[in-house]
TORPA-922426 format. One record per residue (C-alpha): z, y negated, x; residue in one letter. Coordinates in steps of 0.05 Angstrom, whole numbers, padded with zeros to 5 digits, always signed. Layout:
ZYXA
...
END
This chain:
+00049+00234+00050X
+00128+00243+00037X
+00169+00276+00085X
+00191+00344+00071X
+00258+00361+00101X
+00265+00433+00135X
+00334+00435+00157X
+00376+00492+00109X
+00441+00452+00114X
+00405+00384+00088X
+00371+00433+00032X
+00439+00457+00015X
+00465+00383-00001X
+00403+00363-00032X
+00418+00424-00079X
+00494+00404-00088X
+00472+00329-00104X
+00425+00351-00156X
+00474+00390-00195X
+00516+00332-00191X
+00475+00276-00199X
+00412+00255-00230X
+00375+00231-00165X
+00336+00170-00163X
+00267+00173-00174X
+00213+00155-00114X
+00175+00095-00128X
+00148+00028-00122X
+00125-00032-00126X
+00070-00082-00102X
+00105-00134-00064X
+00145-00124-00003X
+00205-00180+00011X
+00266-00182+00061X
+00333-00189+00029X
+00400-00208+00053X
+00446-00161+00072X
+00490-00126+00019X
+00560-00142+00028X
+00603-00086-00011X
+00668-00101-00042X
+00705-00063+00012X
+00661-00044+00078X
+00654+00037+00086X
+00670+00025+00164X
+00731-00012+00163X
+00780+00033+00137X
+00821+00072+00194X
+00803+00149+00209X
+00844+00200+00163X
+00849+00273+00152X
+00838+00292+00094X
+00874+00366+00087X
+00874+00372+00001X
+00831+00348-00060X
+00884+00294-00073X
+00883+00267-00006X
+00798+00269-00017X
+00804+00226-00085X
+00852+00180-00049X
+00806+00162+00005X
+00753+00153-00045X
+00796+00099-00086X
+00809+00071-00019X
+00737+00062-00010X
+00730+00035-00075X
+00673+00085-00094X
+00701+00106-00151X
+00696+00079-00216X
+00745+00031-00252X
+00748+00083-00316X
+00771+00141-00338X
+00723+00197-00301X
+00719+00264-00308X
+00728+00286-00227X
+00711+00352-00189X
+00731+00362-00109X
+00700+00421-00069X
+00711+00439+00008X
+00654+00447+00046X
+00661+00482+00119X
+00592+00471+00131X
+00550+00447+00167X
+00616+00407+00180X
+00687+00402+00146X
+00681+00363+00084X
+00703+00340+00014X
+00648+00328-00036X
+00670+00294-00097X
+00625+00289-00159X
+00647+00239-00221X
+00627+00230-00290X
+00649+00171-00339X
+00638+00187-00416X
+00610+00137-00464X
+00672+00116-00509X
+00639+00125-00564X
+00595+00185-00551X
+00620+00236-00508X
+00555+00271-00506X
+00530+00209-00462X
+00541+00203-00397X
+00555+00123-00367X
+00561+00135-00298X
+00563+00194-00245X
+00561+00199-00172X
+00572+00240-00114X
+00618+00222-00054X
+00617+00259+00015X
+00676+00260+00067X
+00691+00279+00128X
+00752+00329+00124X
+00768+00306+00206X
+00766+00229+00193X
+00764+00209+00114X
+00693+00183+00143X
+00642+00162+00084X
+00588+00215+00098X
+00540+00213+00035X
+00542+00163-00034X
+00505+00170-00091X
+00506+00143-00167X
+00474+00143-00235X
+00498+00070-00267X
+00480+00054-00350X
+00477-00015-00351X
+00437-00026-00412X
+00392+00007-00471X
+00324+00039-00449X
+00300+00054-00522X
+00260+00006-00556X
+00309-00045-00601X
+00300-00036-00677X
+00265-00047-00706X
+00214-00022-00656X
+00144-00048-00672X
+00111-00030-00592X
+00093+00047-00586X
+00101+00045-00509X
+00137-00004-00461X
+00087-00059-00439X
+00131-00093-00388X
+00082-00107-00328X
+00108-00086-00256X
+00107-00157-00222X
+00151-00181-00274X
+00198-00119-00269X
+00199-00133-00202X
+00229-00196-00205X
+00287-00179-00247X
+00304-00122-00208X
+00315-00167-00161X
+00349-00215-00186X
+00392-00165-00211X
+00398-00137-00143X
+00420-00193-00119X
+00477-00216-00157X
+00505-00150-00175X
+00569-00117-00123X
+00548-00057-00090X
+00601-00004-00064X
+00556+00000-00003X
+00543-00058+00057X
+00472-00046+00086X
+00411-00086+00091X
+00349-00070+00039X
+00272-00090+00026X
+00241-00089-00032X
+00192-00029-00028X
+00118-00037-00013X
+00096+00039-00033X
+00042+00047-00081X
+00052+00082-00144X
+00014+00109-00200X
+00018+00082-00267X
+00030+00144-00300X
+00094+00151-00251X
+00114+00086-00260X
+00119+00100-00337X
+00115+00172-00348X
+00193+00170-00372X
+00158+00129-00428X
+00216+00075-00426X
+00194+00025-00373X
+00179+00014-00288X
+00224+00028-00233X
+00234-00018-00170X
+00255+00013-00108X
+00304-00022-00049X
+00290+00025+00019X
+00349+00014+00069X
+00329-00017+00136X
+00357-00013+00204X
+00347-00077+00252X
+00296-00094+00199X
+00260-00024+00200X
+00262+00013+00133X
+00291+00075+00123X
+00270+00104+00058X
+00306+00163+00054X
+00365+00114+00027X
+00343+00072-00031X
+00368+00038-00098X
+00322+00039-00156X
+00331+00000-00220X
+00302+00020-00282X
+00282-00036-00328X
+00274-00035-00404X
+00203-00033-00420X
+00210-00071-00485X
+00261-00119-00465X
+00250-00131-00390X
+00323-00128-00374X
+00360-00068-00325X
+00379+00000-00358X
+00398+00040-00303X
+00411+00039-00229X
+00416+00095-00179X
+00443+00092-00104X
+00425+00139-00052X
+00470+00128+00019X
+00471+00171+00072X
+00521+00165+00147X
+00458+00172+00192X
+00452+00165+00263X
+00392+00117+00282X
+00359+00144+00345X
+00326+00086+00398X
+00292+00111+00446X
+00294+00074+00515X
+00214+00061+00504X
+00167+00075+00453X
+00084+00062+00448X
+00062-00002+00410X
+00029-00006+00345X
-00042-00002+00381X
-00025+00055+00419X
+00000+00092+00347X
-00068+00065+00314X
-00107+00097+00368X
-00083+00160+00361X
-00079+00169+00299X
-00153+00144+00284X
-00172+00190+00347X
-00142+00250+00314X
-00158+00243+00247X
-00224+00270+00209X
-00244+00258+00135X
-00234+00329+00100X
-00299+00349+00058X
-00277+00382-00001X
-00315+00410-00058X
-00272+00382-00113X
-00271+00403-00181X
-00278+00365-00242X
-00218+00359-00288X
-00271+00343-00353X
-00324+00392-00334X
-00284+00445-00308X
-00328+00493-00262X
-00380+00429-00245X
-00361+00412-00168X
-00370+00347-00133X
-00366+00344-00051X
-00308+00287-00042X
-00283+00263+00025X
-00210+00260+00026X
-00156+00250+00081X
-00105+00317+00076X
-00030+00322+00103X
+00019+00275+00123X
+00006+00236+00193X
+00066+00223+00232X
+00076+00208+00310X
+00144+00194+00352X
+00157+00143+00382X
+00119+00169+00448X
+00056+00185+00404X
+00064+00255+00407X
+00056+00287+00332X
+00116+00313+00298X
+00114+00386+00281X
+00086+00393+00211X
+00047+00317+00207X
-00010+00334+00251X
-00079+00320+00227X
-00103+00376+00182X
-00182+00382+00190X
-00198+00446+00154X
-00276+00460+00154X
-00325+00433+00115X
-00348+00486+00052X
-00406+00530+00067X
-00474+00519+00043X
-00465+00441+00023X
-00478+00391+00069X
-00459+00314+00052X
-00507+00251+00063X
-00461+00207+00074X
-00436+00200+00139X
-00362+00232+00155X
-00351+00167+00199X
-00358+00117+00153X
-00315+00156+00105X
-00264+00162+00157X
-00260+00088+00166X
-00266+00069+00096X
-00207+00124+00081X
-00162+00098+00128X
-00171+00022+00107X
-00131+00045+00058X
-00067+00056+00087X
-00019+00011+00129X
+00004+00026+00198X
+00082+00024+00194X
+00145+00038+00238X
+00203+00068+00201X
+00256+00121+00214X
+00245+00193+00195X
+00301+00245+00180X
+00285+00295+00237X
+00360+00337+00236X
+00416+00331+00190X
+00440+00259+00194X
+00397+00244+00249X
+00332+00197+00240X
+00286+00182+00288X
+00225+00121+00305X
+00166+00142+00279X
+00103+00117+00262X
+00064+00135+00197X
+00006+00121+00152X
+00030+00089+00090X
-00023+00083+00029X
-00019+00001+00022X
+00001-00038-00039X
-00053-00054-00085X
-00091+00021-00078X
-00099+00045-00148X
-00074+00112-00152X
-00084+00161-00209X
-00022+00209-00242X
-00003+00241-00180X
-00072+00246-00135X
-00059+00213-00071X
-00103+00163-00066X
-00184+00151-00090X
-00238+00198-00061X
-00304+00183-00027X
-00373+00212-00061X
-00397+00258-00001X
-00473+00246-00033X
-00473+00171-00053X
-00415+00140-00012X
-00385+00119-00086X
-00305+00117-00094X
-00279+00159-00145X
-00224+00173-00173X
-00192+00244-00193X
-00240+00243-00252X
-00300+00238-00207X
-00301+00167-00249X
-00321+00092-00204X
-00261+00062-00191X
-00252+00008-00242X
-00205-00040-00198X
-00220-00079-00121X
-00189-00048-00071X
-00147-00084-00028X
-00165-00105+00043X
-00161-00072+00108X
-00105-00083+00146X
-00107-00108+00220X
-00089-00053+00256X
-00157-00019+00237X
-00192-00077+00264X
-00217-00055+00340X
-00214+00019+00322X
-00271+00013+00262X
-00297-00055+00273X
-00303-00082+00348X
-00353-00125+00362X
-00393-00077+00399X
-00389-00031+00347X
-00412-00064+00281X
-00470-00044+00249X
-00493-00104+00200X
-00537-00160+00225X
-00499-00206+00199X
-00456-00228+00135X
-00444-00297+00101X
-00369-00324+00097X
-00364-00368+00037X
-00316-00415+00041X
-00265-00367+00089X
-00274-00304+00052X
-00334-00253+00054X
-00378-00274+00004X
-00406-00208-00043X
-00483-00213-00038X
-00530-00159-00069X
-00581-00162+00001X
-00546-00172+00064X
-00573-00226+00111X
-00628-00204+00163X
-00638-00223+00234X
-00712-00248+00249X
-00731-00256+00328X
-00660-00271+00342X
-00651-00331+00281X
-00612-00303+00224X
-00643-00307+00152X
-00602-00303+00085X
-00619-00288+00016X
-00651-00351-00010X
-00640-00342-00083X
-00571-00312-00081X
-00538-00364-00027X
-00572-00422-00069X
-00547-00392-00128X
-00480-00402-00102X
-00489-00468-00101X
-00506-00472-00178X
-00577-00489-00166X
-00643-00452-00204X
-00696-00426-00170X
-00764-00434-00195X
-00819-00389-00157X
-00897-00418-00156X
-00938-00346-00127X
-01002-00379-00109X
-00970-00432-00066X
-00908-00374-00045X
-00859-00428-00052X
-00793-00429-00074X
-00751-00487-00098X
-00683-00493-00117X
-00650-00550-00160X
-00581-00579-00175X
-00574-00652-00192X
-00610-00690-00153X
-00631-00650-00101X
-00680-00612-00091X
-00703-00559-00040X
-00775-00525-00031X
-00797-00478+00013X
-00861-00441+00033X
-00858-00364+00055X
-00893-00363+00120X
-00881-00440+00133X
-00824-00467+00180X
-00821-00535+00141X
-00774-00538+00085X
-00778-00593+00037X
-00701-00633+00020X
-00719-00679-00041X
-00787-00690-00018X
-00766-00696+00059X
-00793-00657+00114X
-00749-00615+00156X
-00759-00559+00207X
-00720-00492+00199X
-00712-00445+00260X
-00755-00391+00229X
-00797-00380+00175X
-00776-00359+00111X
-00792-00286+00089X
-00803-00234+00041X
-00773-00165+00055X
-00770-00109-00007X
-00791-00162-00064X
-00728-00205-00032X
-00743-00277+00004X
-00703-00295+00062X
-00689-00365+00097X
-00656-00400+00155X
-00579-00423+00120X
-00559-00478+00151X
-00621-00527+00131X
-00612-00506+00054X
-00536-00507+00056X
-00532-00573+00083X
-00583-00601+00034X
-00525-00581-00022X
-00473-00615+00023X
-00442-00558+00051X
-00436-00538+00125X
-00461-00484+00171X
-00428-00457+00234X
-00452-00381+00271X
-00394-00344+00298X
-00434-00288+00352X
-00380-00247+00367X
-00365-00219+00285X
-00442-00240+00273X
-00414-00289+00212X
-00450-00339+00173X
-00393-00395+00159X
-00414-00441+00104X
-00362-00479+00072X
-00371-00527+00018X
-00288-00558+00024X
-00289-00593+00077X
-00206-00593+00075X
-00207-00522+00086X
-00175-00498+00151X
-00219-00466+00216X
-00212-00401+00213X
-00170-00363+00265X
-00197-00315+00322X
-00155-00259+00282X
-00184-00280+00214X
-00252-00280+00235X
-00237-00212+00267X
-00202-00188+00197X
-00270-00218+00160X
-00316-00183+00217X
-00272-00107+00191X
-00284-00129+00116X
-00362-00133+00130X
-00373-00074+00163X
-00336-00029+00118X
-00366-00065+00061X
-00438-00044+00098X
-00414+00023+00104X
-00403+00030+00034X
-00466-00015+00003X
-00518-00012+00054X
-00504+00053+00095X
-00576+00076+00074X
END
């Protein structure tokens, strides 16, 4: 879902910064943190307006700036007349001792009329990438979370040419990205404005995958003009629309292993974006092609719609619309944590079985992180929900095989697997059709059929009586909890089962139960959907 720009004049920079720079690569990284502002050693903005007539006066300005670098560089000035009147500077600083190596280069971009810093960009050597001799590890092992956290340190205490405010990047990336340079991870720094990220700007360190410390740096910083409009729709409003407008694509998707063998997928296609007054931006609108002729899926496009968009975040950023111009606009960012496969965008739905897959048409072999809230009333309202009812185990959805039943109005849950929680064995006498569970010292019977339960020997009542449906007995919980000291509560409105065991865990909040009510139904939609 990256943004494409259209405009010819920002095409014809991109070009130009290519051939002078090495640009930094897109990636990420699975944590997302806010981090001070980043005070350069001389501010871009405080430096009085200057015209800048010749290539001498250009490199001047530059010093001034202090963007260029301390050694001896190689340096080459062009005049641009458009789409403005400007000096574009590109550097290169030689290893010493290996002139075939290149250090550092960059790019610099000002404004012929006032000396203004327009663009900034640099390629920084800091350290080795290649594996240190003598090299015993075929391929750099260093694990993301801990490249993350000495890019930024390394972040933090190093002088940057530029003063702006960064966050750590939260977008998802593919191993095979991460490492496909085969010498370690990148970590990405998107540019915010008033705390709103602005990726088109970035810094990205490259670690060492052997050693863990930085090898490279690059710095992408662009003069852009941040557009606020005077109102804008909320997050709601954006969720609504976009979950209004968008349709699961049915695909007949072939098999990378087997090639010519087909499987029927449900994927999301194109790249969703909305202004800040909801209205789609020209090339992001939903893209619902139709489905493939003469196939028809079983499982239903609904389900895969709201399963497919659990995994994305709903975000507010700023999106290049013209030439130095970015706009508010609302988008659908794949979350942290969603596996992602060389450079698919994200894991498929079997149209047949409701299985994820990846782009092998393989299970996925990793969780997949949680919903996020703002999918919460759009897939999951209380009116809405399809399950009769679902267990919360001591504040988070417990995984059962057989989800809990509702009998006349009283709530039953799978005897052996809730008891079984608890530790205990279950023993199973068919003539009498009773049950009875042990840990310890206590012990609890019951009879299918019968509404008394027996607690070591006691009596007690349950609401209903216990049941066998499909070779699977259910029971009343709060009885057969209690007898293993835990307690029971019933929240209606998400239909949850609350049965903790600590009591020095905290009462859940209305917006956690409502986050735990989303988790159950798209877990029904993709267990139990039959």
């Amino acid at each position: 879902m990256n943004h494409t720009q259209k405009a010819d004049p920002m095409k014809k920079r991109d070009l130009l910064m290519k051939l002078l720079l090495i640009v930094a690569i897109t990636l990420g990284s699975s944590t997302f943190t806010i981090l001070p502002k980043v005070e350069a050693a001389n501010s871009v903005t405080t430096l009085s307006a200057v015209k800048i007539t010749d290539k001498t006066q250009a490199i001047e300005r530059a010093k001034q700036l202090k963007l260029l670098p301390e050694e001896e560089a190689k340096i080459e000035v062009i005049k641009y007349t458009k789409p403005i009147e400007s000096w574009q500077i590109g550097y290169t600083v030689e290893d010493p001792t290996n002139k075939l190596v290149i250090n550092e280069r960059g790019f610099i971009s000002l404004s012929a009329a006032t000396g203004e810093l327009l663009h900034f960009s640099e390629e920084v050597v800091v350290g080795d990438e290649a594996c240190p001799e003598p090299c015993t590890i075929d391929s750099p092992k260093l694990p993301l979370s801990k490249a993350t956290v000495a890019a930024t340190k390394f972040f933090k205490s190093h002088q940057w040419k530029i003063d702006a405010d960064w966050k750590l990047s939260d977008d998802p990336i593919s191993e095979y990205e991460l490492y496909r340079h085969g010498t370690g991870p990148f970590v990405k720094f998107d540019r915010t404005h008033n705390g709103i990220i602005y990726p088109s700007n970035n810094i990205t360190i490259s670690l060492n995958g052997w050693t863990g410390k930085v090898a490279k740096y690059y710095t992408h910083w662009s003069k852009v003009d941040f557009v606020n409009p005077k109102t804008k729709i909320s997050a709601s409003e954006a969720g609504r629309i976009l979950f209004n407008a968008i349709k699961p694509t049915l695909v007949n998707h072939e098999s990378l292993k087997e090639p010519g063998k087909f499987k029927l997928i449900y994927t999301t296609q194109g790249s969703y974006k909305l202004n800040a007054n909801g209205k789609f931006f020209k090339g992001h609108e939903p893209i619902n092609p139709p489905p493939p002729a003469k196939v028809k899926a079983k499982y239903p496009a609904e389900y895969a719609k709201h399963r497919l968009l659990a995994l994305y975040d709903l975000e507010l950023y700023y999106l290049d619309t013209t030439p130095n111009k970015a706009e508010l606009a609302y988008r659908l960012q794949l979350k942290a944590g969603v596996p992602l496969y060389y450079q698919e965008p994200h894991p498929y739905i079997d149209a047949q079985t409701g299985e994820w897959l990846n782009f092998l048409h393989e299970p996925l072999p990793v969780k997949l992180p949680p919903a996020s809230d703002w999918l919460i009333d759009l897939a999951a309202a209380p009116k809405d929900i399809d399950y009769k009812a679902a267990v919360v185990w001591n504040n988070e959805l417990a995984e059962l095989k057989n989800t809990p039943i509702n009998s006349k109005g009283v709530i039953l849950v799978p005897f052996r697997e809730i008891v079984g929680k608890f530790g205990a064995k279950v023993t199973w006498e068919p003539a009498k059709k009773k049950l009875t569970a042990t840990k310890g010292d206590v012990k609890v019977a019951i009879t299918i059929g019968s509404k008394t339960a027996y607690i070591n020997g006691k009596a007690h009542t349950l609401s209903a009586p216990p049941q066998t449906t499909s070779g699977v007995t259910y029971a009343p919980a709060k009885v057969i909890a209690e007898a293993f000291g835990a307690t029971v509560n019933w929240n209606a409105e998400s239909k949850l089962v609350l049965i903790k065991t600590d009591p020095k865990l905290p009462a859940l909040t209305k917006q956690q139960l409502a986050q735990l009510r989303l988790q159950a139904q798209l877990r029904f939609e993709e267990k139990h959907w039959k």
